[in-house]
Each structure stands twice: as structure tokens, then as C-alpha cells.
C-alpha positions in Angstrom: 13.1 57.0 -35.1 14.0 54.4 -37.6 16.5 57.0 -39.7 18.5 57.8 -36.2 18.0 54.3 -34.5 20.9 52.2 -36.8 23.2 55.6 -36.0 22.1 55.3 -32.1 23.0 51.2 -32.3 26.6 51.8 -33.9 27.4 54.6 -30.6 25.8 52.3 -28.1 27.6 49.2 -28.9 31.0 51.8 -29.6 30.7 53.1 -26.2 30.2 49.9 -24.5 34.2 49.5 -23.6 34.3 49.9 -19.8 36.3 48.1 -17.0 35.1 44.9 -17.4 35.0 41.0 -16.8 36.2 37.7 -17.4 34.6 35.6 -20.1 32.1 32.1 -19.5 34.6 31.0 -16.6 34.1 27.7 -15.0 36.3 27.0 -11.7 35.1 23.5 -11.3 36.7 20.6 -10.5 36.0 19.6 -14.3 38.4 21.7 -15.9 41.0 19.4 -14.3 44.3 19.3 -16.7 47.4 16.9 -16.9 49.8 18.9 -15.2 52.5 20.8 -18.0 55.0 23.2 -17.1 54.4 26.2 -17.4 54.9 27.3 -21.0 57.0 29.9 -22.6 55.9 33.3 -24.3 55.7 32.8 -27.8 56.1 36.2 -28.1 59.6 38.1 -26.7 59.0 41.4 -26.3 62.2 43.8 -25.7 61.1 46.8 -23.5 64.9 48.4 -22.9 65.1 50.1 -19.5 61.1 49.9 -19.1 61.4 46.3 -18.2 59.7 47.0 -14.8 56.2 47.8 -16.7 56.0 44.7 -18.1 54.2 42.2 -16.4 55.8 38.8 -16.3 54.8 35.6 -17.6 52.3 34.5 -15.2 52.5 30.3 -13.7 48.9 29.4 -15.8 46.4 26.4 -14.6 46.9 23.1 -16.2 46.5 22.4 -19.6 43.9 20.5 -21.2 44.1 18.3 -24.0 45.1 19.8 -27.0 45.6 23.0 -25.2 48.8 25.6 -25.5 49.6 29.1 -24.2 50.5 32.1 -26.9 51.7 35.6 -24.8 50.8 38.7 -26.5 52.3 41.8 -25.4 52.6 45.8 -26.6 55.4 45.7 -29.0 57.1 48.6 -27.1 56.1 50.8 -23.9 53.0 53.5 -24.1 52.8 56.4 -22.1 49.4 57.4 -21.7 48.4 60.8 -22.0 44.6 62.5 -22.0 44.3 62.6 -25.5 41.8 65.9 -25.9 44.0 67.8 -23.6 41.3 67.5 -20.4 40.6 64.8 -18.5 42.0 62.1 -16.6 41.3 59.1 -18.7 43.4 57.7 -21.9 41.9 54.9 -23.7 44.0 53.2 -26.1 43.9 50.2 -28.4 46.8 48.2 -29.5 47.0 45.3 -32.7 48.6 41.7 -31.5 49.6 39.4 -33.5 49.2 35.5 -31.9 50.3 33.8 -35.0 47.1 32.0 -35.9 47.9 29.4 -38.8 44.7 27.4 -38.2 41.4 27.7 -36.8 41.5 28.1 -33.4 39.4 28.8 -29.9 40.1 30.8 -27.2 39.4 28.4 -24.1 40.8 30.7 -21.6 43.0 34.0 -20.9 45.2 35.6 -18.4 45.5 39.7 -18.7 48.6 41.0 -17.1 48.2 44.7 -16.8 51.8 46.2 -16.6 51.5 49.2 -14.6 48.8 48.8 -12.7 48.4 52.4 -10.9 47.6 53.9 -14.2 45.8 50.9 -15.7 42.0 51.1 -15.1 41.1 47.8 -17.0 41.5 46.1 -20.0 39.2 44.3 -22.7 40.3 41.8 -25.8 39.1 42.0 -29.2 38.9 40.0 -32.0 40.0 41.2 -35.3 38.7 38.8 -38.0 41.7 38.8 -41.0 39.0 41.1 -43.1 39.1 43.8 -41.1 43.4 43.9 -40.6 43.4 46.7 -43.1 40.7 49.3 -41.3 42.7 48.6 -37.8 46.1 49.5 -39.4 44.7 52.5 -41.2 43.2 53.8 -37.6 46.5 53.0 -36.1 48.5 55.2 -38.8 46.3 58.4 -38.4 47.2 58.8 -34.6 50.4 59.4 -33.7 52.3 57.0 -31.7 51.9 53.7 -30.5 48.3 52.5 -30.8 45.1 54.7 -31.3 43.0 56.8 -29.2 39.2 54.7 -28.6 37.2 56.1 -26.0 33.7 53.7 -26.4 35.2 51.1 -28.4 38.0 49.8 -30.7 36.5 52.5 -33.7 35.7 49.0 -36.0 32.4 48.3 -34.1 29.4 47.4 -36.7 25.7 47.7 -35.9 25.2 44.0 -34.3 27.9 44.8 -31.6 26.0 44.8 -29.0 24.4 41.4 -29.7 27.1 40.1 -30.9 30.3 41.8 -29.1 33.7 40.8 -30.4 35.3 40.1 -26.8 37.3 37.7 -26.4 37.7 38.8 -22.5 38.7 41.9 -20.3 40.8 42.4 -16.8 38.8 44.6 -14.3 40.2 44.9 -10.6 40.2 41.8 -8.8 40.3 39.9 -12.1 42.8 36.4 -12.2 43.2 34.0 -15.1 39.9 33.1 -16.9 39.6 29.1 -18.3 36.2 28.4 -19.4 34.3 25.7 -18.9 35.1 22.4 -21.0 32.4 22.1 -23.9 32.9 26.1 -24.7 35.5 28.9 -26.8 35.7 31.6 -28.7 36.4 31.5 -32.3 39.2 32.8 -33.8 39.5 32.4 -37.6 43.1 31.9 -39.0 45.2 34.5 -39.4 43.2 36.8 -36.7 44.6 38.9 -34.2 43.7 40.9 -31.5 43.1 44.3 -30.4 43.8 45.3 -26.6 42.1 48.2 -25.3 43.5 49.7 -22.5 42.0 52.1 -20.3 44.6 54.4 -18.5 43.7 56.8 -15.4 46.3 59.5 -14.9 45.2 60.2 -11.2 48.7 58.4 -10.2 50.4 60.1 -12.9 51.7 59.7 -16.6 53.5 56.2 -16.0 55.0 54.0 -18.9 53.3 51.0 -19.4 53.9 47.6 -21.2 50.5 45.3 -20.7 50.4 41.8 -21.8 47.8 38.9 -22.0 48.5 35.2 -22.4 45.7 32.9 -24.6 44.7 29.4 -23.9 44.0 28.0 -27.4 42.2 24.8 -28.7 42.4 23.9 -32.2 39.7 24.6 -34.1 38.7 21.0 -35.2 37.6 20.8 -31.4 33.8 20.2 -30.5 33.6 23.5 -29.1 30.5 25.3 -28.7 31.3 29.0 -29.6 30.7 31.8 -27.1 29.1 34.7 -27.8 29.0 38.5 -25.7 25.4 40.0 -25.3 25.9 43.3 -23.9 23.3 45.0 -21.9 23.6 48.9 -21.3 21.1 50.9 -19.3 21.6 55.0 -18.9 23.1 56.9 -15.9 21.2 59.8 -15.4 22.3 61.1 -11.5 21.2 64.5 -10.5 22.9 66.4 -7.4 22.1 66.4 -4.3 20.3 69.3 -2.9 22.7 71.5 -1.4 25.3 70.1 -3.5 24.2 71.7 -7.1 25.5 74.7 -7.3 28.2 73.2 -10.0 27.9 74.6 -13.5 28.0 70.6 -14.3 24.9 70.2 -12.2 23.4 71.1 -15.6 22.6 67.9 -17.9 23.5 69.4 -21.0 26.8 71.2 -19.3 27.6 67.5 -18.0 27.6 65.8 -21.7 28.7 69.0 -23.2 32.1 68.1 -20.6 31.9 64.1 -21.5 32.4 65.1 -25.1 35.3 67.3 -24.4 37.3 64.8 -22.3 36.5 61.7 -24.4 35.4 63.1 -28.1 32.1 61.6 -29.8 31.9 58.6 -27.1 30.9 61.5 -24.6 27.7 61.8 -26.6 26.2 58.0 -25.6 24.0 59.5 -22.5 21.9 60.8 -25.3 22.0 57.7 -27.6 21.3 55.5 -24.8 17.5 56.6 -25.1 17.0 54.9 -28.2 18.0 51.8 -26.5 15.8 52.0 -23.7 13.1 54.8 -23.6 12.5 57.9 -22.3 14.9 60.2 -19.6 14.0 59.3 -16.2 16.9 61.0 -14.1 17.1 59.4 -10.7 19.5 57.2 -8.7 18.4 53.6 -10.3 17.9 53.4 -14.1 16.9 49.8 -15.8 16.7 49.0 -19.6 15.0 46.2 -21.5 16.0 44.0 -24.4 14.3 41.8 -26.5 16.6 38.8 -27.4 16.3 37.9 -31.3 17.5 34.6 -31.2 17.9 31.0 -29.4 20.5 31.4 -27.2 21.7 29.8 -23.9 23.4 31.7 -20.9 26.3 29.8 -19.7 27.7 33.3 -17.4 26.9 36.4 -16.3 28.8 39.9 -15.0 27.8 43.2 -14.1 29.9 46.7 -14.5 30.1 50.1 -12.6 32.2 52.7 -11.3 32.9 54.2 -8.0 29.2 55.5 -7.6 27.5 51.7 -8.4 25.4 50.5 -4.9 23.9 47.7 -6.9 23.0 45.8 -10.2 20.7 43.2 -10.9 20.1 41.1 -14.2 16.7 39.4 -14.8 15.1 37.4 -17.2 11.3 37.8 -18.3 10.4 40.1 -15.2 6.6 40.5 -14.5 6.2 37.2 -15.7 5.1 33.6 -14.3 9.0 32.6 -16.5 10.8 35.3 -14.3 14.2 34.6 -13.5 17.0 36.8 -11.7 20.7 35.2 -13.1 22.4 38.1 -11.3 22.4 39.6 -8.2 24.9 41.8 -6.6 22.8 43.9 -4.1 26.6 45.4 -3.0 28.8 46.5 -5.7 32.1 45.7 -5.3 34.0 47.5 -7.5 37.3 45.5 -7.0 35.3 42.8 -7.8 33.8 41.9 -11.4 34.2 38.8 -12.4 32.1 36.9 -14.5 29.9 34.4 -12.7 28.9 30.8 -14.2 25.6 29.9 -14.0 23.5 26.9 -14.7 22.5 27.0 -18.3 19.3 29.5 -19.2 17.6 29.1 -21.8 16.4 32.3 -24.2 13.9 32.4 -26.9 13.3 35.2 -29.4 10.8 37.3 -27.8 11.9 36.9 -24.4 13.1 40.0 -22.1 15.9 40.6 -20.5 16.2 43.5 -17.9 19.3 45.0 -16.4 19.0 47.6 -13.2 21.6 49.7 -11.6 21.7 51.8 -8.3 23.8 54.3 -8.2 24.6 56.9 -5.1 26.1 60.4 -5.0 26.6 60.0 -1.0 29.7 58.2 -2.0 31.5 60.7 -3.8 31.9 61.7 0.2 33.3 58.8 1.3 36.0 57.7 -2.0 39.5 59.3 -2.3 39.1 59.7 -6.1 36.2 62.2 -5.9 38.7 64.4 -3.4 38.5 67.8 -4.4 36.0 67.4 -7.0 32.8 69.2 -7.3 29.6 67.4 -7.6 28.1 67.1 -11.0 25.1 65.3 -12.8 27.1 62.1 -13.5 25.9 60.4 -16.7 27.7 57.5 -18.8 31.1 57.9 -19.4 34.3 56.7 -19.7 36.3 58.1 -17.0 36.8 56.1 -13.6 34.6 59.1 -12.1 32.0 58.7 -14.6 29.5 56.0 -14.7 28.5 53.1 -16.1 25.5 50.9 -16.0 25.7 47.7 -18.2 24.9 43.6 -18.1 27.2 40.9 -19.6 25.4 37.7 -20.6 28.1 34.9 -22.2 26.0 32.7 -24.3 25.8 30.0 -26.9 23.7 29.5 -29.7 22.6 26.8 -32.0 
């Protein structure tokens, strides 16, 4: 176990890119601004005669002192395709430049997907000034704009899922994201930042120009940083009797299809286990984590797909110190916002649980599943696969 485990970490945090959630929001009536027109992209972007996939500049929320805006957009239109020739799904990642010349933090974001019938979400990723080099080099070996990365950006290290690189992500239903006052994100000098788009080609093979503008502090601010905990728990759904006459309602057939749609990221129902214990195939799978260090939960999210009925997040359950910090007893997939919450306190030691529900009735009811046999649905990347995961945004000391 501990050969395999470090290998098992690296997939698990990897895979853990999913259509997701805003970052430590607060909507209070403390994140008042003075009232500034609304700024100008930093970056101009020329996208020809596919100007209609570019989202526009969007009107932001007031500034804050010391506050500005920098836009980041694809330098050029991308036209997503499934990139292991089955499938429906295209995950992408793109390098943007914001012209950090000092240390900075990200106090806020707004996501403008461009196209939005072919784009499924999108997450934001720091890329420290160190690492520059690997992300051109992944970007050179795959043709055309961008890179294929199904699971992840392909830089992920071991502590990912501890410590996740986020900066924030657009999921359905998502708006501008300003964080509360005394928090940020980091972003060293010279950083930039990769955007990981996931495309679904249900609607069709449409160009697509997706942009995001950054709220940024300086760096000399007294800003506690925020960190993403990520919190992944299988998907192991079985047919239904009556239903499992599918060559895919075969575990091993499922994953075998996962990995030929999305390449090694299809494998992460198997590494999943090391994170969280034995195969118990069923409709509502949990998953426990110890946390390692002092830390302080300032928000919380949840993700699934189309098959979610429910997730839960809970701290220290079983115990006279058991708290829930989120609820959502009916998933909304339109819906996935990060929550704020009042402050929680974690101590090495400590457990936190995340639970999902997940239902096969509903492949009845959704127009995506139209036409699609049943199969033993286990985590994957496609907006028909599944996901199970918990977001905690802390701070530490």
C-alpha cells in the first residue's frame, strides 16, 4: 500500500477537475466598495469573424481599496473536439498571462464562458513562475491551441488535493465571485494562469473564445491567503434490474470505456480506493479525511452530475464535536456555488466526511441520457459520468 499510495494521491488530485464552484465568496453588505466605473480589459484579444464567442467584458461589483480588474482571455478561438476519437467530452487547458509585476492576491473573479452550449464549466489555476516551462512544454506536444487534460491541468504534485492550486471555477448558475474582505489568493509575481475548460459536444463542435476577469489586491495587503481542500468520494452505481443487460453494466467494461474516452484520468474509480477504503457499489458512497493541519473553513461547495440527488459535508461525525457545514439534500445541478459559512475551526486529527446520493431513475427523466443505454456509472469526466467530491476554502496559520 505505501509503494502504490503516493502514485494513487498524484491520479486523485489529477482527476479532481470537474464542473465546479466559486471560491470563499462573501455577498455581504461588507464588501461594500466606492463606486468605479467599470474598468477596461487589460487584455485585447482579436478573435476575427468569431467575435460572437467571445464573452464580453462583464459590468463588475465595486471596487475596493486598492482593488483593479485584469481580463484574461484565449489568445485566439478553440474548437473543441473529443480528443481520443470517442466520446462527448473535450477538456482543454489554456496559459494566460495577467501581467503580474508584483505580488499580488486574487480577491475575486468573474468567468465568462464564451459559447456556452458547448462549455460544461470552467476552473482557474495558478501557475507559480517555476513551473512556466513544464506548462509550455505540455502545450507544444499537443497540437493546436492549448492541451488535452482530462483530470487535471497534467502539473498536479502529490499535495494537490490538500493543497489545490484554484484560484476559482464557473459551473452553471455561477456569477462573479468577490471574497470576503480579510481573504485572497496568492499569486507570486510573474504567475499566470491556466484555464481549464470542459467542452460537451452534445450541441455540436462550436468555436469558442472563454474569458475571465481578476480582481487583484496588491500583495503588501493584510490578506489572509485561501487555500482549496478537495474532498473526493467514489461513484460506484450499478444498474437497475431490468435495466443491465448493457455490456457497460460490467464494472471493469465501464472503466475499461472511461479510459478510452478520457485516457489515464478514466482509471480514478480504481485509485479512488486508496483514498477511502474498500468497493462498496451502491447508490450513496461517503469518504473520510484526516486533516493534517490547523486550518479554518471560511466556505464550502459540493459537485455532481446529472445523476447527484444529494451531498452532505460533515465535520467529526459520530462525535460529541460533530458538525454538518453543508447540506444540500436536493442537488441542483444548475446550481453550485460556493457557500460562506461562519468560520470552523480544524485541528490535525480531526475528520471530515463527504456523502453523495446518487440515482439511476433519473437517467429516465433528463434529455441528456436520451438514447443512451444504462451503464454502471463510476467517476468520470463526462457530463454523463459522475462525480462525487467536497470543496472546503480555508485559511491557515
Amino acid at each position: 500500500m505505501t509503494r502504490t499510495r503516493p502514485r494513487a494521491t498524484r491520479v486523485a488530485a489529477a482527476l479532481l477537475a470537474c464542473g465546479l464552484l466559486a471560491a470563499g465568496c462573501s455577498r455581504g453588505a461588507d464588501d461594500r466598495g466606492s463606486s468605479v466605473p467599470s474598468p477596461s480589459p487589460s487584455t485585447s484579444v482579436d478573435h476575427g469573424s468569431h467575435e460572437d464567442t467571445a464573452a464580453q467584458p462583464a459590468r463588475s461589483r465595486p471596487l475596493r481599496a486598492g482593488e483593479r480588474i485584469v481580463r484574461v482571455a484565449m489568445p485566439k478561438p478553440y474548437t473543441p473536439s473529443a480528443p481520443y476519437g470517442a466520446g462527448t467530452d473535450d477538456y482543454r487547458c489554456f496559459v494566460l498571462d495577467p501581467h503580474l509585476a508584483e505580488d499580488s492576491f486574487i480577491t475575486g473573479l468573474n468567468i465568462l464562458p464564451g459559447t456556452r452550449k458547448v462549455v460544461h464549466h470552467v476552473i482557474l489555476f495558478r501557475l507559480p513562475p517555476g513551473s512556466e516551462a513544464a506548462a509550455e512544454q505540455m502545450d507544444e506536444s499537443d497540437p493546436g491551441e492549448g492541451w488535452t487534460c482530462f483530470g487535471g491541468t497534467g502539473l498536479e504534485n502529490e499535495e494537490a488535493v490538500q493543497d489545490a492550486p484554484w484560484l476559482g471555477a464557473w459551473a452553471p448558475g455561477g456569477k462573479e465571485q468577490v471574497m470576503a474582505r480579510d481573504v485572497g489568493v496568492p499569486m507570486q509575481a510573474g504567475s499566470k494562469v491556466i484555464m481549464q475548460v470542459h467542452y460537451n459536444l452534445l450541441a455540436g463542435p462550436k468555436p469558442d473564445v472563454t474569458s475571465a476577469q481578476l480582481r487583484l489586491a496588491p500583495g503588501t495587503k493584510d490578506l489572509a491567503a485561501l487555500q482549496t481542500v478537495l474532498l473526493p468520494a467514489p461513484v460506484e452505481l450499478p444498474c437497475r434490474p431490468g435495466h443491465d443487460q448493457n455490456r457497460l453494466c460490467d464494472r471493469d467494461a465501464a472503466v475499461e470505456d472511461a479510459e478510452t474516452r478520457f485516457g489515464p484520468a478514466g482509471q480514478a474509480a480504481n485509485y479512488l480506493h486508496f483514498l477511502c477504503g474498500r468497493l462498496h457499489p451502491g447508490p450513496v458512497q461517503t469518504c473520510d479525511q484526516k486533516v493534517r493541519r490547523p486550518e479554518t473553513v471560511r466556505a464550502v461547495a459540493g459537485h455532481m452530475h446529472l445523476l447527484g440527488r444529494s451531498i452532505k459535508i460533515q465535520v467529526n461525525p459520530g462525535t460529541d464535536r460533530a458538525r454538518t457545514v453543508l447540506d444540500i439534500p436536493t442537488w441542483d445541478f444548475d446550481n453550485q456555488g460556493a457557500k460562506p459559512v461562519d468560520p470552523v475551526r480544524l485541528e490535525p486529527g480531526d475528520t471530515v466526511r463527504v456523502t453523495c446520493h446518487h440515482d439511476q431513475h433519473l437517467r429516465d427523466l433528463l434529455p441528456a441520457f436520451r438514447n443512451q443505454p444504462e451503464r454502471y456509472v463510476v467517476w468520470g469526466e463526462g457530463t454523463t459520468d459522475e462525480m462525487c467530491l467536497g470543496i472546503l476554502l480555508v485559511t491557515r496559520p
